[in-house]
N, C-alpha and C positions, 0 to 999 in steps of 0.2 A: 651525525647531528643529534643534539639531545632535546627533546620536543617534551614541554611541561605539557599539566595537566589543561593549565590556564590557554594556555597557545593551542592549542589542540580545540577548545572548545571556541574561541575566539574563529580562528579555521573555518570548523564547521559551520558557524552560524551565518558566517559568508556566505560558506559554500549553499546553505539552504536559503538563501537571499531574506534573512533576517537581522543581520546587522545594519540593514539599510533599504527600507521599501524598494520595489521597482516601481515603475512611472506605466501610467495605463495603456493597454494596449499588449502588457509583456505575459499574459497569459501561458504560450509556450516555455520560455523561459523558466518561468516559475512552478508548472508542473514536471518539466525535463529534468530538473536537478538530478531527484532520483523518484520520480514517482510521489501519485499522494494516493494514501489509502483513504478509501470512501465507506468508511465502515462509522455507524451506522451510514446513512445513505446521508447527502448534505455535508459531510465529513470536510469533506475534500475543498468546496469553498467556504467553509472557514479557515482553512489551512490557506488557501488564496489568498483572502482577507487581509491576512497577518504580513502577507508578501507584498500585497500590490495597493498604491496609493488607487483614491476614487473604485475602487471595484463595486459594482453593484453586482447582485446575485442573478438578474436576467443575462450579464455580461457570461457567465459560466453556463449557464444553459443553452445560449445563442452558439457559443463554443462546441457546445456537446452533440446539440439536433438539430443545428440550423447549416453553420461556416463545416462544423465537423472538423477543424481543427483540434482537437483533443477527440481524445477516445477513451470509454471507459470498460474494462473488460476483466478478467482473473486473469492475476499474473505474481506475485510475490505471496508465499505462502497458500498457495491458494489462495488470495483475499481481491476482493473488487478494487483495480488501481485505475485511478485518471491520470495520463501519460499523454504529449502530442501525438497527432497520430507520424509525424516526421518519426519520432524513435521507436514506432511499433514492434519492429520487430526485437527492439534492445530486452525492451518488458516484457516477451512473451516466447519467441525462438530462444532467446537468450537464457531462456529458464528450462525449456524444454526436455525432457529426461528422456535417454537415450534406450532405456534397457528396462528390464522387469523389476529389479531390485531398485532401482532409481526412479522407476513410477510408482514402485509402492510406497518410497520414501516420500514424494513427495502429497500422495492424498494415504498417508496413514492411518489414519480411522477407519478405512475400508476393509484392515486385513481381516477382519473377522467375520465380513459377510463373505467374503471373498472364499476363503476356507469352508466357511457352511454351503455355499453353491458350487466350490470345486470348478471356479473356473480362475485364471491367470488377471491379472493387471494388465498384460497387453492385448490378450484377447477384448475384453471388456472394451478399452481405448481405441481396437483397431474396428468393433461391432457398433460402436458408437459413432466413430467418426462418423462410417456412411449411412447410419440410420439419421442422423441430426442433420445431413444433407437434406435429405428428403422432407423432416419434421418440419423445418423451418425454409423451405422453400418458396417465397412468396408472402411469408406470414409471421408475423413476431410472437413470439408465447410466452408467459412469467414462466420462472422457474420451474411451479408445479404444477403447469397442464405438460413444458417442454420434457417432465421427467415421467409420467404415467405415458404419454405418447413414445419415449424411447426405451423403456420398459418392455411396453407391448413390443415392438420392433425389432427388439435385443432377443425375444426368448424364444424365437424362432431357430435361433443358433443351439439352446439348451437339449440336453435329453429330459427324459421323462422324469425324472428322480431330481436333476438337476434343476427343472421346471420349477418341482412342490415345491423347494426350498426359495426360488426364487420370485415366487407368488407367497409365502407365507410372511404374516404381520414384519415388517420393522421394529425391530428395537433403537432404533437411532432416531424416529419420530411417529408420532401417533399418527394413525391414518394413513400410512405409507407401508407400500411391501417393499418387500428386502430387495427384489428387484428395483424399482424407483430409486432406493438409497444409493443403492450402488451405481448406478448411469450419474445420479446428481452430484457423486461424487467426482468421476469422470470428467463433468463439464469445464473444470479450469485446464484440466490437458486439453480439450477441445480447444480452449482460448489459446492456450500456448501453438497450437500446430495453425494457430490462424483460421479458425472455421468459424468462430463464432464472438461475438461481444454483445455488450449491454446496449441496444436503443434508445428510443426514446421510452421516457418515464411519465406513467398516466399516473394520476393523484400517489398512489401508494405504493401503486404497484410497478416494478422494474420489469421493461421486457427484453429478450435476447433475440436477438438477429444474426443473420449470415451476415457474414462479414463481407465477403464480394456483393453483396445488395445493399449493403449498409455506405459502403465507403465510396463516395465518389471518384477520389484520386488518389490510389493508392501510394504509398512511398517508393523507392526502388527496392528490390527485392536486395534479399541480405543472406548470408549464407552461416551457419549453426557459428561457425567458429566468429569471423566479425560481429552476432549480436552478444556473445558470449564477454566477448573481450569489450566491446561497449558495454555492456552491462558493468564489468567489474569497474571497467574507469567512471563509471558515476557513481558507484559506491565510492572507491575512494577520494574521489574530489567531496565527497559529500562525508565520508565519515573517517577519514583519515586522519591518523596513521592506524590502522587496523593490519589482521589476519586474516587468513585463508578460511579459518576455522569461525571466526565471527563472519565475514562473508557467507559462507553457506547459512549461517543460522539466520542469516538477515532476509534469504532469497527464499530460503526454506527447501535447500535441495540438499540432497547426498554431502556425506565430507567429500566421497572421489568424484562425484562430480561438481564440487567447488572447487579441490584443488586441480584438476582439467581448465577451467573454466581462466582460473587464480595465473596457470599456468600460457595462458595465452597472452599475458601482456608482461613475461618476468622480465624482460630487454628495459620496460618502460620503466622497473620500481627502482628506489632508495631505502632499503635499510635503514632504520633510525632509530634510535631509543628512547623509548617511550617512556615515560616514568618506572625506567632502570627493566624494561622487558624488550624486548626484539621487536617492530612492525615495522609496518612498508606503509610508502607512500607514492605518490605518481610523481619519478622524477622532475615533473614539467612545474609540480606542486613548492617544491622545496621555497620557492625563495616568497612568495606567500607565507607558506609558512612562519618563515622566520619574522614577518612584519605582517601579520594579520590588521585587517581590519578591526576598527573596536564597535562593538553593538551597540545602537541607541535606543531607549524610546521604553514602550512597553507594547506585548503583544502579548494577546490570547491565544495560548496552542490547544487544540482541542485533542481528544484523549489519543487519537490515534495518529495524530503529525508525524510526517516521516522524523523529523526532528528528536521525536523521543525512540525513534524504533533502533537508536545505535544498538547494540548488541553491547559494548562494556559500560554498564547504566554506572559504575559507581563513576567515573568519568562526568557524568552531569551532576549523580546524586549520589556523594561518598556514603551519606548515611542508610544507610542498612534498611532502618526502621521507616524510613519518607520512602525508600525505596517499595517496600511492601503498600505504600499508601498508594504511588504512582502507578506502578504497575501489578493489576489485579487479574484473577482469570479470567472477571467479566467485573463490568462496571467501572473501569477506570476514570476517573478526572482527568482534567485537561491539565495545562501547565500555564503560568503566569509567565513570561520573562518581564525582567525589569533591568533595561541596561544589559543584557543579555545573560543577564542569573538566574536561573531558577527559583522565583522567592515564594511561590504558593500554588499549591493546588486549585480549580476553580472546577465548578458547573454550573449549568445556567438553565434557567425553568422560563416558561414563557407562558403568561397569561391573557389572553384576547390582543393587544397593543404594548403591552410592558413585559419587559424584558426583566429578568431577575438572574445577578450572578451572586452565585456564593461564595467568598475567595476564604481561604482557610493558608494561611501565612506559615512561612515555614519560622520565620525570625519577624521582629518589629521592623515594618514599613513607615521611611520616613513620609514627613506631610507632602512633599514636592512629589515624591513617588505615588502617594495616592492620588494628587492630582493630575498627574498622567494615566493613571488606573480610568478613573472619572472618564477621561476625557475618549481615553483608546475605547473605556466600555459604549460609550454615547455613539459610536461610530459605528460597534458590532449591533447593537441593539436596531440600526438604522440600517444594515446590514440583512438584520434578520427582519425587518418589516416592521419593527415596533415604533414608537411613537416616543418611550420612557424608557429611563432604565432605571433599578435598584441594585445596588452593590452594597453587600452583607459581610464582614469582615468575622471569620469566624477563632 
């Protein structure tokens, strides 16, 4: 089967339930696809927004710390993801690294304190696990009271020499010792082996919790290799026809343990050619495929939408130069779709009641397009608590 560019993208924006709102109430659904990253924090229901007719932003919080239907925790990349808690274990065993070289693949900014304190990736992981038992027993912590508490707790394992090093300044942030750095890094394996996620959220601040105190009713328990292989099949229902090798780059784990992972579900793929290259697809996928859905409307993707985290971006964004505009090391814009094209960049400022987006156009937007622009913006802005909106065509 030979799979254009255009079909491929038509595909996906099903698959990320953007070709066609969902109807309220479809909350699960719409985080399940494959995850939404929550980076900045609030991320995540704008990414909802764009999926679900009527959502209001109390409806995603009530989700979060109320019903607890959704759970928010590290789990791709290391990064904060909102996932049902039904697939928990997909988002988070499913990623889980097996071995030393595979945990340091996946929190790799640690190798260097790592090497200066002379202790292992799995030592750290396995001193951690049961000091964050105790940390957070009974008690929610942000981030950094939970990382100077496990710090202290960790360096009772160290020698003397191994101590200095691990009480001296941080170079990874001001006001942090090298000990601290290194547990803070540790805490998304915490999430992956199921010990720990994000609670509830006081004004600013995120707190992390035990997980068996957090979660009322837990899912059924799942075993490495079925969250492995759910995992991969919501990638590819979601970003196919893809590789093994964009797989791992998307989850943020080892090449060998993607193709482990790639390899748990080979009975299920189709071979297909992608604009004249080899990918797979989820045989069950094919005939979707070949009659995709067509996208309407316009929506606001914010900078981090699983949407744009495909892994082969000239697929959305052939050009090179928009390419470096969309995906920055820090500060990225959001994306416009229009009809489900890509037609501009956006970010949006917000001032007491008024809502202000910037849209900066990749090509001329006709007048009927802008008046869906208008109209989709007047909905986020209402979304976001505002009263107005300004939209600035750059």
């Amino acid at each position: 089967m030979k799979i254009t560019r255009r079909q491929a993208l038509a595909f996906r924006l099903d698959s990320h339930h953007l070709a066609e709102r969902l109807e309220p109430g479809s909350l699960s659904a719409a985080a399940g696809a494959c995850g939404l990253q929550n980076t900045p924090p609030g991320a995540a229901a704008l990414a909802l927004h764009a999926r679900l007719n009527n959502l209001e932003a109390q409806d995603v919080t009530q989700a979060l710390e109320q019903d607890k239907s959704l759970l928010q925790a590290w789990s791709l990349r290391a990064s904060p993801y909102i996932f049902p808690l039904d697939d928990w274990t997909f988002f988070t065993l499913g990623l889980l690294p097996e071995d030393e070289d595979s945990t340091r693949f996946f929190i790799y900014a640690v190798e260097a304190a790592l090497a200066k304190t002379g202790v292992s990736a799995m030592q750290v992981v396995d001193w951690v696990a049961v000091a964050l038992l105790d940390a957070l027993d009974g008690q929610a912590l942000t981030k950094d009271a939970l990382g100077v508490d496990l710090a202290r707790r960790t360096a009772a394992h160290l020698s003397a020499a191994q101590r200095l090093a691990w009480d001296s300044p941080s170079w990874y942030a001001a006001g942090q010792s090298l000990g601290e750095s290194v547990v803070r890094f540790a805490l998304p394996i915490m999430a992956l082996k199921g010990l720990c996620c994000h609670g509830e959220r006081r004004g600013e601040q995120a707190y992390i919790v035990r997980c068996d105190q957090w979660i009322n009713h837990p899912p059924k328990p799942s075993d490495r290799l079925q969250a492995q292989a759910g995992l991969v099949r919501r990638y590819l229902h979601c970003f196919g026809p893809s590789t093994p090798r964009h797989f791992g780059e998307w989850a943020g784990i080892s090449p060998n343990q993607a193709a482990q992972a790639w390899g748990r579900i080979e009975s299920e793929l189709a071979a297909v050619d992608f604009e004249g290259h080899q990918a797979w697809l989820l045989e069950r996928d094919l005939e979707r495929m070949a009659s995709p859905r067509q996208a309407e409307g316009v929506r606001f993707l914010p900078p981090h939408d699983p949407y744009k985290a495909l892994r082969d971006r000239a697929t959305l964004i052939p050009d090179r130069t928009l390419q470096k505009t969309l995906w920055k090391a820090i500060g990225n814009p959001g994306v416009l779709l229009v009809d489900g094209q890509a037609a501009a960049a956006w970010r949006p400022s917000k001032k007491g009641k008024r809502l202000k987006l910037a849209v900066d156009s990749f090509e001329p937007i006709s007048g009927s397009a802008w008046a869906q622009i208008e109209s989709e913006g007047r909905l986020l802005a209402a979304f976001r608590g505002c009263d107005s909106v300004e939209i600035t065509s750059g």
